[in-house]
Residue frames as a rotation matrix with the C-alpha (Angstrom) as fourth column:
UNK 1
-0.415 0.879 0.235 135.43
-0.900 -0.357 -0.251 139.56
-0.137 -0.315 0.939 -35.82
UNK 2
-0.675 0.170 0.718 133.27
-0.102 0.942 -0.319 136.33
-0.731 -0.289 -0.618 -35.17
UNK 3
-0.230 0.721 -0.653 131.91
-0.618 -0.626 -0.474 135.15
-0.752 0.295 0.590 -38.23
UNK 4
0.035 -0.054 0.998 130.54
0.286 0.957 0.042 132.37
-0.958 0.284 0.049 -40.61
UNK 5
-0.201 -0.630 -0.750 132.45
-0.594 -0.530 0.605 132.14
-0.779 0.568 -0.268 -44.25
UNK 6
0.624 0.758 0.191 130.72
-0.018 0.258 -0.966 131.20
-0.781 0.600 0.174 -46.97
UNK 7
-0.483 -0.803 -0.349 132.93
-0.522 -0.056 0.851 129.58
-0.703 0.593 -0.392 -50.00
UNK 8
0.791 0.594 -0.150 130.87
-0.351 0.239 -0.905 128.78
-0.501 0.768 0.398 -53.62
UNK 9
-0.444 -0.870 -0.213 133.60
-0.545 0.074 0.835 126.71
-0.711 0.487 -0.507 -55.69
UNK 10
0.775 0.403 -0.487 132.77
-0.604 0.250 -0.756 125.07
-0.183 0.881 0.437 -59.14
UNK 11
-0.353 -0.838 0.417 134.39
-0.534 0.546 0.645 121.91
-0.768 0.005 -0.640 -59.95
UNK 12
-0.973 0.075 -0.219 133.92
-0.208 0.129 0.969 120.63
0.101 0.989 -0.110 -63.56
UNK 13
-0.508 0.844 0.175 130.48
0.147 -0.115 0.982 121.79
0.849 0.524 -0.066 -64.16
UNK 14
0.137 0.490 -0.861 129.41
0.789 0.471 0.394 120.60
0.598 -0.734 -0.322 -60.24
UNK 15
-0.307 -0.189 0.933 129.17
-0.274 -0.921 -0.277 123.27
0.911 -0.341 0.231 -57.20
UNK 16
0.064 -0.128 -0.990 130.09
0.915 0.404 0.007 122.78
0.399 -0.906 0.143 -53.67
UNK 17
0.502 0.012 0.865 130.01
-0.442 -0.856 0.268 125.26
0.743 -0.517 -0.425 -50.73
UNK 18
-0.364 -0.692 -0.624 132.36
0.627 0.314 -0.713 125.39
0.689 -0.650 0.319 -47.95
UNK 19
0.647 0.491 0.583 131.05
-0.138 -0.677 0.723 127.18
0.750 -0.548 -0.371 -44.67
UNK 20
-0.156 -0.716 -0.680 133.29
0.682 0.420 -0.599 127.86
0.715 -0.557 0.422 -42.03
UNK 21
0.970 0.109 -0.218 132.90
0.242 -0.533 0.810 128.95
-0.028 -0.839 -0.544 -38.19
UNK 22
-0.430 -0.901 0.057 135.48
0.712 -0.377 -0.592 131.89
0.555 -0.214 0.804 -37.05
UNK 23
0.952 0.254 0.172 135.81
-0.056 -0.408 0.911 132.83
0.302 -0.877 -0.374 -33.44
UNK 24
0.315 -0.947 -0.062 139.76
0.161 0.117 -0.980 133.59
0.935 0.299 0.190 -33.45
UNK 25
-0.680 -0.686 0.258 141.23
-0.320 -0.039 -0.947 133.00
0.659 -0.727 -0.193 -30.40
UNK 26
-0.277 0.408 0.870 138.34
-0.929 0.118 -0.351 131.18
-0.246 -0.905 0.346 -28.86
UNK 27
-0.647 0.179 0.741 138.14
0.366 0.926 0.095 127.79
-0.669 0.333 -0.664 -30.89
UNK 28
-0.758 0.644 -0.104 135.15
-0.316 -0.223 0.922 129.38
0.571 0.732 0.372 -33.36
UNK 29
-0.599 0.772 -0.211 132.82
0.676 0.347 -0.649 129.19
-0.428 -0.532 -0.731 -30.11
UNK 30
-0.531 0.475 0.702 129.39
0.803 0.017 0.596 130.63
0.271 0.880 -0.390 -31.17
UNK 31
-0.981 -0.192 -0.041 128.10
0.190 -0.981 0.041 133.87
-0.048 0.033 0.998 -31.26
UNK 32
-0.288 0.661 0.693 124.93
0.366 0.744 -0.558 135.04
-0.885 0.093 -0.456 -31.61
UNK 33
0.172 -0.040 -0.984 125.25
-0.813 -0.570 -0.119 137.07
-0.556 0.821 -0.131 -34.37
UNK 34
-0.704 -0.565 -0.430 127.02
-0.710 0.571 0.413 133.74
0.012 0.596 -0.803 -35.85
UNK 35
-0.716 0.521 0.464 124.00
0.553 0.829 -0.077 131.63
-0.425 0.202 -0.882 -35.37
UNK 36
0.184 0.583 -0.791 122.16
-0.068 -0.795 -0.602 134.12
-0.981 0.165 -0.107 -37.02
UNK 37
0.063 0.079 -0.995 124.12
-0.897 -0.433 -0.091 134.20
-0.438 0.898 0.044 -39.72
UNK 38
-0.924 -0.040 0.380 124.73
0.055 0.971 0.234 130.23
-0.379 0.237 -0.895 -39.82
UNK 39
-0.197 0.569 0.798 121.02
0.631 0.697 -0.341 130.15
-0.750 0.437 -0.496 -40.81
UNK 40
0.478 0.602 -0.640 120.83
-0.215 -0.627 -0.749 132.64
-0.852 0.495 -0.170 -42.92
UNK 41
-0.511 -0.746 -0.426 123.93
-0.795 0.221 0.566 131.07
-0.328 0.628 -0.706 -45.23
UNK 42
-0.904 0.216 0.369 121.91
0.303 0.933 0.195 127.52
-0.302 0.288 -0.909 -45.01
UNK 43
0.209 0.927 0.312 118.80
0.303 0.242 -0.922 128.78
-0.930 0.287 -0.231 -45.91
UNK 44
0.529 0.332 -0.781 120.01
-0.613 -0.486 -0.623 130.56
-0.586 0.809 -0.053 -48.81
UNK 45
-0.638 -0.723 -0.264 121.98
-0.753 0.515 0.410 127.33
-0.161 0.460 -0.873 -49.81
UNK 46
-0.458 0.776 0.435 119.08
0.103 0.532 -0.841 125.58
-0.883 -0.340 -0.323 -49.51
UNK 47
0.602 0.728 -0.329 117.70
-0.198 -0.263 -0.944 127.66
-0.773 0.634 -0.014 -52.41
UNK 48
0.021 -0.696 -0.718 120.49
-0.936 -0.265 0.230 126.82
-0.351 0.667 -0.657 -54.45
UNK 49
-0.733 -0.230 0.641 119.57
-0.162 0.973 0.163 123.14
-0.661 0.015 -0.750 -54.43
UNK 50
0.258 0.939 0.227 116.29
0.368 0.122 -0.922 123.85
-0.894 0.321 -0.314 -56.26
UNK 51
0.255 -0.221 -0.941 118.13
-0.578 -0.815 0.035 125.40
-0.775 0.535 -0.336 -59.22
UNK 52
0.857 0.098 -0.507 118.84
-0.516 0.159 -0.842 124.13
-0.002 0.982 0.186 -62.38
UNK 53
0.090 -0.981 -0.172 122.59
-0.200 0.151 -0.968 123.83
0.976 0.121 -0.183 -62.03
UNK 54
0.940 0.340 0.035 121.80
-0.029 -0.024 0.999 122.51
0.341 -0.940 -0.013 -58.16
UNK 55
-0.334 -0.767 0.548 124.82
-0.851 0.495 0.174 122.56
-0.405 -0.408 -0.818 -54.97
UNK 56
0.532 0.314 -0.786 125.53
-0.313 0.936 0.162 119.32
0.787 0.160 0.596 -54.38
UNK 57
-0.130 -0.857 -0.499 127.89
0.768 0.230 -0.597 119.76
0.627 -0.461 0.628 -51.13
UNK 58
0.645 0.412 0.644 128.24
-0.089 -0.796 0.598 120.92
0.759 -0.443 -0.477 -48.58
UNK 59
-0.032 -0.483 -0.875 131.31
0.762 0.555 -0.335 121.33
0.647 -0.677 0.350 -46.16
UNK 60
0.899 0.340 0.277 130.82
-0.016 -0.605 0.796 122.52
0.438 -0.720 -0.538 -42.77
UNK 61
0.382 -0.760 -0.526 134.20
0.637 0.629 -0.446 123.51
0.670 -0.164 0.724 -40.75
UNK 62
0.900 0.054 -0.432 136.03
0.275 -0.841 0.466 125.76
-0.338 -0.538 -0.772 -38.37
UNK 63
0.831 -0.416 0.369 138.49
-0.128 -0.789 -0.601 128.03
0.542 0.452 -0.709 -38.85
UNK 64
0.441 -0.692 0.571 142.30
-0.744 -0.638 -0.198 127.23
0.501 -0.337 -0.797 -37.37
UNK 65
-0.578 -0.335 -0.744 142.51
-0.219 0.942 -0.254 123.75
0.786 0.016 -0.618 -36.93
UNK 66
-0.753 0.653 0.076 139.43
0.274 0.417 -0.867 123.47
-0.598 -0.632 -0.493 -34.35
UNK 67
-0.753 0.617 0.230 135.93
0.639 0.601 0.480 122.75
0.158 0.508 -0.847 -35.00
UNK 68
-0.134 0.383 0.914 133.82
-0.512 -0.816 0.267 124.89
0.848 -0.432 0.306 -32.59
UNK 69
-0.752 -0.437 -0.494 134.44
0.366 0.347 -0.864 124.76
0.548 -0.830 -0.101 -28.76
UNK 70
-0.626 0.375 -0.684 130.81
0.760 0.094 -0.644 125.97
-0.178 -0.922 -0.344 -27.77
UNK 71
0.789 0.574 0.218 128.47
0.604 -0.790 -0.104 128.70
0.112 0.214 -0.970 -27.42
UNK 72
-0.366 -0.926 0.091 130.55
0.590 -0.306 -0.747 131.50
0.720 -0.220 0.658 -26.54
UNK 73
0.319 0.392 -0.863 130.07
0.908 0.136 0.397 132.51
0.272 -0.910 -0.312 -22.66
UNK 74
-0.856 -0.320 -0.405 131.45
0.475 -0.796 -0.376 135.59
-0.203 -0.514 0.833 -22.30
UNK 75
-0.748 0.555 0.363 127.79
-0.366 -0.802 0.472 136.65
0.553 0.220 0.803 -23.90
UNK 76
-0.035 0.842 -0.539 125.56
0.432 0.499 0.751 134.97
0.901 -0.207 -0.382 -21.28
UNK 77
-0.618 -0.019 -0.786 125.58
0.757 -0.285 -0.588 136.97
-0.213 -0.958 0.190 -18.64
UNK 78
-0.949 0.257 -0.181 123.27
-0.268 -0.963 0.039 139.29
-0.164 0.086 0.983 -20.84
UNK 79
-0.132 0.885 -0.447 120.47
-0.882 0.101 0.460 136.87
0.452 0.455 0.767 -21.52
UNK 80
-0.851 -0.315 -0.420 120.43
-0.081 0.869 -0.488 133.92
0.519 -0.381 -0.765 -19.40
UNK 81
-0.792 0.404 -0.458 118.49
0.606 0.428 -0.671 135.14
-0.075 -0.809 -0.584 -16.84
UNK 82
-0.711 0.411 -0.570 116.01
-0.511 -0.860 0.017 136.53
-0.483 0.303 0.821 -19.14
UNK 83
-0.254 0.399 0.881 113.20
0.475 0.845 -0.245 133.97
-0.843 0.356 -0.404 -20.09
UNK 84
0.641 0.408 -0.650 112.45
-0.468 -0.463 -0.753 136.12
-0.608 0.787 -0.106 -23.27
UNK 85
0.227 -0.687 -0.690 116.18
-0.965 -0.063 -0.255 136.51
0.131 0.724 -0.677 -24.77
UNK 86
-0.459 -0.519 0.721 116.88
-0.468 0.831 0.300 133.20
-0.755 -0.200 -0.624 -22.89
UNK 87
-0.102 0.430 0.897 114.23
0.420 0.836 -0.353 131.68
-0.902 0.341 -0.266 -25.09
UNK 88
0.825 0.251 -0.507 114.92
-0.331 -0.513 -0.792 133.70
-0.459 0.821 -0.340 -28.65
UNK 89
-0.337 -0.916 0.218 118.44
-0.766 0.401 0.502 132.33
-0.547 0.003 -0.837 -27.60
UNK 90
-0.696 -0.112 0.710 117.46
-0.161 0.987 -0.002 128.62
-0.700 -0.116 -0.704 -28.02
UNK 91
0.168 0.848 0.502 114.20
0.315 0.437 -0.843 128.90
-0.934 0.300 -0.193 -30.35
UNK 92
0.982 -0.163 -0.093 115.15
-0.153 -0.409 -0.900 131.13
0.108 0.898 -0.427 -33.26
UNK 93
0.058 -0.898 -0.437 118.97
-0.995 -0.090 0.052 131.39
-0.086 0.431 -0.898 -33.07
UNK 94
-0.339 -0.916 0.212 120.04
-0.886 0.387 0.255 128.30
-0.316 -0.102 -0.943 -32.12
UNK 95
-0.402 -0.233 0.886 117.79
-0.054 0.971 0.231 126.29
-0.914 0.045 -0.403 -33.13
UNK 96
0.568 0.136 -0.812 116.90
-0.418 -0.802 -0.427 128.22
-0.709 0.582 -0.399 -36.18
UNK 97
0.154 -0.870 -0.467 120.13
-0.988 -0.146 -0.055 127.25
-0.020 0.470 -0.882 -37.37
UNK 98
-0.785 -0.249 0.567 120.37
-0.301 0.954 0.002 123.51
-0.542 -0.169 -0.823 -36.61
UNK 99
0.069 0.897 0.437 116.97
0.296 0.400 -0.867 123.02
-0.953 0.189 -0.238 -38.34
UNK 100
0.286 -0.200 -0.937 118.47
-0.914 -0.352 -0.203 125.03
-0.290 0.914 -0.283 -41.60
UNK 101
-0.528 -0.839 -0.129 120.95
-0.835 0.485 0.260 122.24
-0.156 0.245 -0.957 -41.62
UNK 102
-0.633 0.417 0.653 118.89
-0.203 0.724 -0.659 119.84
-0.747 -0.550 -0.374 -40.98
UNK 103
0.374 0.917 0.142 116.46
0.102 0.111 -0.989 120.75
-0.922 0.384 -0.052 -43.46
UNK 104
-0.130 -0.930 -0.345 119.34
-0.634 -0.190 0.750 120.78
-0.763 0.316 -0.564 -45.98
UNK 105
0.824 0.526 0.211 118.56
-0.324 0.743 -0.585 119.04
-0.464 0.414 0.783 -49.75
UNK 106
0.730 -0.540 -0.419 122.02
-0.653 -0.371 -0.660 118.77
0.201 0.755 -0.624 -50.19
UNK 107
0.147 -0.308 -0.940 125.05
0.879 0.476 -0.018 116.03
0.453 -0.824 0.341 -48.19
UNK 108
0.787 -0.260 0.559 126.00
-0.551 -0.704 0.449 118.27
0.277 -0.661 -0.697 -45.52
UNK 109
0.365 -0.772 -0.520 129.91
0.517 0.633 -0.577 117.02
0.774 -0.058 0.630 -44.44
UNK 110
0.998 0.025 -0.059 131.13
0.064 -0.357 0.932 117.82
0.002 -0.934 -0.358 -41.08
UNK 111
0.026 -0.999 0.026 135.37
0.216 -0.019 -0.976 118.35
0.976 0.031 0.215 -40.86
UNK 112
0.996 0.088 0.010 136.40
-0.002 -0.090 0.996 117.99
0.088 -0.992 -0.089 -37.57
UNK 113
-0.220 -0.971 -0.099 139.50
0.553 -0.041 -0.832 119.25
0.803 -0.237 0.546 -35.77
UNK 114
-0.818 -0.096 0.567 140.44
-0.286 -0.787 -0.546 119.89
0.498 -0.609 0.617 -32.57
UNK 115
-0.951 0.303 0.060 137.29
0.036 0.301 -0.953 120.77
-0.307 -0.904 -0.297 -30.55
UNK 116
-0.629 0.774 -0.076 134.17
-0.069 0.042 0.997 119.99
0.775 0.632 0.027 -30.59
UNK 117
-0.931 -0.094 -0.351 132.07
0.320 0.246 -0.915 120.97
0.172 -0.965 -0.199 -28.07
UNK 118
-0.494 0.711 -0.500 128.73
0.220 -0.454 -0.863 121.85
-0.841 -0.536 0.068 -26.93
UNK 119
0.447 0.234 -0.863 127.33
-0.725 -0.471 -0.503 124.32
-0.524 0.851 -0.041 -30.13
UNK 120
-0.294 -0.746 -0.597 130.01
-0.956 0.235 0.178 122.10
0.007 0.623 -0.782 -32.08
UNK 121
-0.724 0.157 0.672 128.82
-0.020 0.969 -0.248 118.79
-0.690 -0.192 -0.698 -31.00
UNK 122
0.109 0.990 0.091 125.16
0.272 0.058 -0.961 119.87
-0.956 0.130 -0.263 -31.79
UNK 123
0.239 -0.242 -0.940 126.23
-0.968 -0.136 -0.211 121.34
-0.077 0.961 -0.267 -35.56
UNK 124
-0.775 -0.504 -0.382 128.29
-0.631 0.652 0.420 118.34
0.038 0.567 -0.823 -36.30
UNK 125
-0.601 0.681 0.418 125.06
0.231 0.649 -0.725 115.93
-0.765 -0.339 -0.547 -35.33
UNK 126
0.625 0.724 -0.292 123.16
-0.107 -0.291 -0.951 117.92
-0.773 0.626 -0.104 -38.13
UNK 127
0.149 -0.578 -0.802 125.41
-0.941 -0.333 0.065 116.71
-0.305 0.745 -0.594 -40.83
UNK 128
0.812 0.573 -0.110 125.21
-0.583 0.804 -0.112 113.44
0.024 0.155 0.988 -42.84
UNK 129
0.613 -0.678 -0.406 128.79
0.407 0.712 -0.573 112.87
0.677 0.186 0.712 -42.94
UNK 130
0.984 0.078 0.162 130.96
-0.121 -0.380 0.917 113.06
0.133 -0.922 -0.364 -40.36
UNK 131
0.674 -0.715 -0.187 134.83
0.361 0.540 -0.760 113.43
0.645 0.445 0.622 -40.30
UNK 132
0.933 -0.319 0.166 137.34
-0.235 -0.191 0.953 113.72
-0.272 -0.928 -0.253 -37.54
UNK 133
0.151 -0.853 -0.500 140.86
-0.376 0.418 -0.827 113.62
0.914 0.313 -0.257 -36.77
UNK 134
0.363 0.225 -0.904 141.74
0.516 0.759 0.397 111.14
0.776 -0.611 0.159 -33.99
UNK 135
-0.935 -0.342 -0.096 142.90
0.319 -0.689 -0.651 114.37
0.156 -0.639 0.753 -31.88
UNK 136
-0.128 0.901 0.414 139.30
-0.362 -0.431 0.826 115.54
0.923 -0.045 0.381 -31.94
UNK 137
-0.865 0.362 -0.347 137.82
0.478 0.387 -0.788 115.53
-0.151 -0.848 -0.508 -28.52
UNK 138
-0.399 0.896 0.192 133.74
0.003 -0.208 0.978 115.66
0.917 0.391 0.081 -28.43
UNK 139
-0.322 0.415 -0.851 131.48
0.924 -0.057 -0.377 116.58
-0.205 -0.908 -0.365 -24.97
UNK 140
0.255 0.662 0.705 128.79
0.274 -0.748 0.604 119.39
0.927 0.039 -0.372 -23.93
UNK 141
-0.242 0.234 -0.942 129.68
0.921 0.362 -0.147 120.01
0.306 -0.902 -0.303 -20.50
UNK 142
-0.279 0.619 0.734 126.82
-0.217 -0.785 0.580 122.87
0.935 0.003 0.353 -20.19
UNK 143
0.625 0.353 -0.696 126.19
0.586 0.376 0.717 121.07
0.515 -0.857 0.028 -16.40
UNK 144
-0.158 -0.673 -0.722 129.29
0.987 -0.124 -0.101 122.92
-0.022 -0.729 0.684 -15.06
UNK 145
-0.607 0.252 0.754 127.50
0.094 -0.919 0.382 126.69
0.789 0.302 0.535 -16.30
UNK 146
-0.675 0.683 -0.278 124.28
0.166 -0.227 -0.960 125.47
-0.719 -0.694 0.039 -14.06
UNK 147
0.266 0.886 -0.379 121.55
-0.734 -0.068 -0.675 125.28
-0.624 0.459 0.633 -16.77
UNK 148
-0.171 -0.003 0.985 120.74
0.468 0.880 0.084 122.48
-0.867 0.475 -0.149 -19.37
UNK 149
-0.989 -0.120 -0.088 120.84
-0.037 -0.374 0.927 122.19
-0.144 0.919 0.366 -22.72
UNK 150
-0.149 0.926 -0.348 117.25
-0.975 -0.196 -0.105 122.78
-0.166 0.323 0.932 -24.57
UNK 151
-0.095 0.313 0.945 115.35
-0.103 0.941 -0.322 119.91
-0.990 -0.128 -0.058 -24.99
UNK 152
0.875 0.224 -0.430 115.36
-0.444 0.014 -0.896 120.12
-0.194 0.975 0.112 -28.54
UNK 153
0.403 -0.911 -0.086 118.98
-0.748 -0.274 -0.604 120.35
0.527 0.308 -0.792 -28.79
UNK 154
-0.419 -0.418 0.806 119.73
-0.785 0.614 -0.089 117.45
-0.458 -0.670 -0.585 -26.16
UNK 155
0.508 0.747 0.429 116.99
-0.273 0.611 -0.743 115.19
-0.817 0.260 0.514 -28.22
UNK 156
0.840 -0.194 -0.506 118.88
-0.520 -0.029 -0.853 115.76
0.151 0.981 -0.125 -31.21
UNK 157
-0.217 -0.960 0.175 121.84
-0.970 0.192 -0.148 114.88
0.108 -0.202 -0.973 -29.83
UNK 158
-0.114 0.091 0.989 120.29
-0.674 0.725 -0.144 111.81
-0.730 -0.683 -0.022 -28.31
UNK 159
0.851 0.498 0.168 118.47
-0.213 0.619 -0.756 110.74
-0.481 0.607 0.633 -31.78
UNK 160
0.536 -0.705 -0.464 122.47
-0.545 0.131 -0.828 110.89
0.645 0.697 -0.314 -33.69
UNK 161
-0.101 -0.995 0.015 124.82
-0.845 0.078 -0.529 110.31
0.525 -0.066 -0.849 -30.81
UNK 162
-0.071 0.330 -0.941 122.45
0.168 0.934 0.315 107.74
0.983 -0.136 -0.121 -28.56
UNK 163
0.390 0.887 0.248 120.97
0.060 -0.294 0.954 108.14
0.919 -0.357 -0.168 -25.35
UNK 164
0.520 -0.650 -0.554 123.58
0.828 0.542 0.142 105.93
0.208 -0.533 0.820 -23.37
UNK 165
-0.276 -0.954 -0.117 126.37
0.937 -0.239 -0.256 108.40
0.216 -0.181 0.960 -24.51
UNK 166
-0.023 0.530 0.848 124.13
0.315 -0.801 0.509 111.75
0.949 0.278 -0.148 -24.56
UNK 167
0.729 0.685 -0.017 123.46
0.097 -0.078 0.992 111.05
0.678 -0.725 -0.124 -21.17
UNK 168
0.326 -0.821 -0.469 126.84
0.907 0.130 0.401 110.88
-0.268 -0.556 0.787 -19.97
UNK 169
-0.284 -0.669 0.687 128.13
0.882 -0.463 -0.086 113.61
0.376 0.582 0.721 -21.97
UNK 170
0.012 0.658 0.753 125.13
-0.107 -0.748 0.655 115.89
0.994 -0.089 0.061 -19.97
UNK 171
0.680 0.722 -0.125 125.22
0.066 0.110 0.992 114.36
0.730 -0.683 0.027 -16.76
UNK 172
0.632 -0.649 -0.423 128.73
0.715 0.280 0.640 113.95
-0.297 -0.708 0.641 -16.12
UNK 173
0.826 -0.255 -0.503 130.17
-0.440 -0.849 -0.292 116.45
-0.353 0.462 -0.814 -18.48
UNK 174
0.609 -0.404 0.683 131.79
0.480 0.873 0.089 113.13
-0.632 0.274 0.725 -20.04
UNK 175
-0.041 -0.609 -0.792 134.84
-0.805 -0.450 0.388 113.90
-0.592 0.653 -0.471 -22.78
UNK 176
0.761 -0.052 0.647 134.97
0.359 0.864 -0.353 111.33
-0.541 0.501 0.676 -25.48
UNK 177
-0.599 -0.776 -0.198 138.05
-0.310 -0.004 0.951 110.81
-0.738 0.631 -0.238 -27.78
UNK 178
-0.013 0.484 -0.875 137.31
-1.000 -0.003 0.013 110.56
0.004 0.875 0.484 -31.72
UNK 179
-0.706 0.153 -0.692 138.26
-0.101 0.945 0.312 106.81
0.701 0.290 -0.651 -31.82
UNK 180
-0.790 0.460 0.406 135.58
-0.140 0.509 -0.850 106.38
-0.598 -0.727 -0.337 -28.79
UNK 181
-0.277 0.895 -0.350 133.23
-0.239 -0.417 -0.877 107.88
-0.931 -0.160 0.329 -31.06
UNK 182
0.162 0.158 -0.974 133.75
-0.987 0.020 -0.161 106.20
-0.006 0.987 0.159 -34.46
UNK 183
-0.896 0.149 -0.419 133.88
0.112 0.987 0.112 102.72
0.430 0.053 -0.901 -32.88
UNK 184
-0.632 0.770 0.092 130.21
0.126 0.219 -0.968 103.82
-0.765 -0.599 -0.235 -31.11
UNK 185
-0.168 0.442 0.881 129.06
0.949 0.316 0.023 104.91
-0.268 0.839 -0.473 -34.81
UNK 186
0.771 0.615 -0.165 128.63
0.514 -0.754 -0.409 108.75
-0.376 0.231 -0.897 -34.87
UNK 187
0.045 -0.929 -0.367 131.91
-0.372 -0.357 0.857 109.34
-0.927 0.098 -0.361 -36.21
UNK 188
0.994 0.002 -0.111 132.05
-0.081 0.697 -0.712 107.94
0.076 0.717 0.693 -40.47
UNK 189
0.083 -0.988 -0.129 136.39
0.625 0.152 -0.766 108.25
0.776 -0.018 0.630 -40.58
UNK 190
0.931 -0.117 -0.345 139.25
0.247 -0.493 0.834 109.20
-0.268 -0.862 -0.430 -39.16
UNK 191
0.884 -0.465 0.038 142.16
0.137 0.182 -0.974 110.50
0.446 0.866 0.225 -39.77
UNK 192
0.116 -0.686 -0.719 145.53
0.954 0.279 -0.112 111.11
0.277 -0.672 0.686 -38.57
UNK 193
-0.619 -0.138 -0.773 146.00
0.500 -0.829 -0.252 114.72
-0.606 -0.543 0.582 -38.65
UNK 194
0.467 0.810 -0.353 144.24
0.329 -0.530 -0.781 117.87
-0.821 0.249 -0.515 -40.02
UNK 195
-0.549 -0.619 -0.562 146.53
-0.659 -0.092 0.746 117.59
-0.514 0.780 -0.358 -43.29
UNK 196
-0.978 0.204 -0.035 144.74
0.205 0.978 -0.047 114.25
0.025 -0.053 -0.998 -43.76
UNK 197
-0.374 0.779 -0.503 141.36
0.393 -0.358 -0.847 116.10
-0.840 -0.514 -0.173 -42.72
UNK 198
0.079 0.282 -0.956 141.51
-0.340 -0.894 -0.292 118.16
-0.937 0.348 0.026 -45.54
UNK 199
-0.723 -0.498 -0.479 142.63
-0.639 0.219 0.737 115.78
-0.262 0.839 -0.477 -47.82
UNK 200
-0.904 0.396 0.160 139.69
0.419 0.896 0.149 113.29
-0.084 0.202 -0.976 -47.03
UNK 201
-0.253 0.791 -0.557 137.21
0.321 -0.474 -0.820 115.85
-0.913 -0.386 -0.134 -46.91
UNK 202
0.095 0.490 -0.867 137.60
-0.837 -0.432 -0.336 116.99
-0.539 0.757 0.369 -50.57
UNK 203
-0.982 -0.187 -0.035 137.55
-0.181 0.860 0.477 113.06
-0.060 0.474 -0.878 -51.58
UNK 204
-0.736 0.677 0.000 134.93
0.589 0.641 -0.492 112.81
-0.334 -0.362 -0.870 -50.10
UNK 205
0.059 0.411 -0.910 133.18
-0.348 -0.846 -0.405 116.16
-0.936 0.340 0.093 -51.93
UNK 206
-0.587 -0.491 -0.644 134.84
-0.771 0.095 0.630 114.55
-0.248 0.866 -0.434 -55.18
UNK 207
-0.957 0.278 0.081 132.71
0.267 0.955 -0.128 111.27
-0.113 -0.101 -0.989 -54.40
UNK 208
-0.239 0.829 -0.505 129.57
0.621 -0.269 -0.736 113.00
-0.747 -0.490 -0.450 -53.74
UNK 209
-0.169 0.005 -0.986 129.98
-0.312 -0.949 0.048 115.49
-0.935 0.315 0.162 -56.64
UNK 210
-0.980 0.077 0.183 130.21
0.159 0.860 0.486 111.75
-0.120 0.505 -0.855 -59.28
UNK 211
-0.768 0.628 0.124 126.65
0.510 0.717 -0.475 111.45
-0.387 -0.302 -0.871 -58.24
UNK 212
-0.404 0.808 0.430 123.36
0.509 -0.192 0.839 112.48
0.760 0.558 -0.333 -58.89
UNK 213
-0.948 -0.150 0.280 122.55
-0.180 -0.470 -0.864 115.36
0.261 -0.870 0.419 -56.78
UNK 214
0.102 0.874 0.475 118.17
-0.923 -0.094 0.372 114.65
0.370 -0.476 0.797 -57.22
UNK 215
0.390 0.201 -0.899 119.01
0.394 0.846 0.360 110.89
0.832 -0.495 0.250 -55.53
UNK 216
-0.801 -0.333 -0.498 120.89
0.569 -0.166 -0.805 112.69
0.186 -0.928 0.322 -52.54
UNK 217
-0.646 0.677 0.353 117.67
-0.664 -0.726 0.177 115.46
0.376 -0.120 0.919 -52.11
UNK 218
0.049 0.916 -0.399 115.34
-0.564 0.355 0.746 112.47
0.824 0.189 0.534 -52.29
């Protein structure tokens, strides 16, 4: 069943969450039930920064060695061509959720594998760190459905990934490879595989966890 997984670990004294998108056998494309529950996990991590014993982490990931490969289309034929649901779609779920993250007093870390695509692009864009393996392929191509992305959601994209590449990625339904994207800047590493993924991802939790979590809030 599609669904986002919610992992609380303690690591001498410090506390990290692990959230992870699962949509088995479709890349962990996105439900809405799963952007539903995507903000309802970040907001209540959210409250967990305000605590005494605050998170201090956050990894975001998919499930099976891919990232997330999209909305998931097999449910748009029930609300598309509805300006209501079309627009409960984009205002409360989806961007609901991207604005949890967003509004996040914690790092937020992105693991990437695999795809990333569309829903996946826009998640990883709300996250402060950003990690890929160099198999990762990134692009939205929502042009070949017949409808644009929200203008929020394209804006956002524009303000992390740049306008240049935003625009290609929408107009042409552009692919990009990870090394395109971590010599253009929206990419922080790479690695070689998704062994390597996992290893630099909980360095990089280990780094972050050293610190002072009220200078990362502030």
């Amino acid at each position: 069943m599609p669904e986002i997984l919610l992992t609380l670990t303690p690591t001498s004294g410090a506390r990290h969450a692990t959230v992870t998108l699962q949509n088995a056998g479709k890349f962990n494309a996105m439900t809405r039930s799963m952007w539903r529950q995507l903000r309802q996990v970040f907001t209540e991590l959210q409250q967990q920064t305000q605590v005494a014993d605050p998170l201090r982490c956050i990894v975001l990931q998919g499930a099976d060695g891919h990232f997330c490969a999209g909305g998931d289309i097999s449910e748009y034929p029930g609300f598309r061509f509805d300006p209501e649901q079309l627009q409960a779609f984009h205002e409360e779920e989806v961007w609901g959720a991207l604005a949890a993250i967003l509004e996040c007093d914690c790092p937020v870390i992105a693991s990437i594998a695999g795809n990333c695509m569309g829903a996946g692009l826009e998640l990883s864009a709300c996250c402060d760190i950003r990690l890929a393996t160099e198999s990762s392929r990134f692009g939205a191509p929502i042009a070949k459905l017949g409808f644009p992305m929200a203008p929020r959601e394209a804006s956002l994209l524009a303000g992390k990934l740049g306008d240049t590449y935003t625009r290609s990625i929408l107009l042409e339904a552009a692919i990009y490879s990870a090394t395109e994207l971590h010599q253009q800047g929206f990419l922080t590493r790479l690695v070689a595989d998704n062994a390597q993924l996992l290893c630099e991802t909980e360095q990089a939790v280990q780094r972050i966890l050293r610190l002072a979590p009220a200078s990362a809030r502030l």
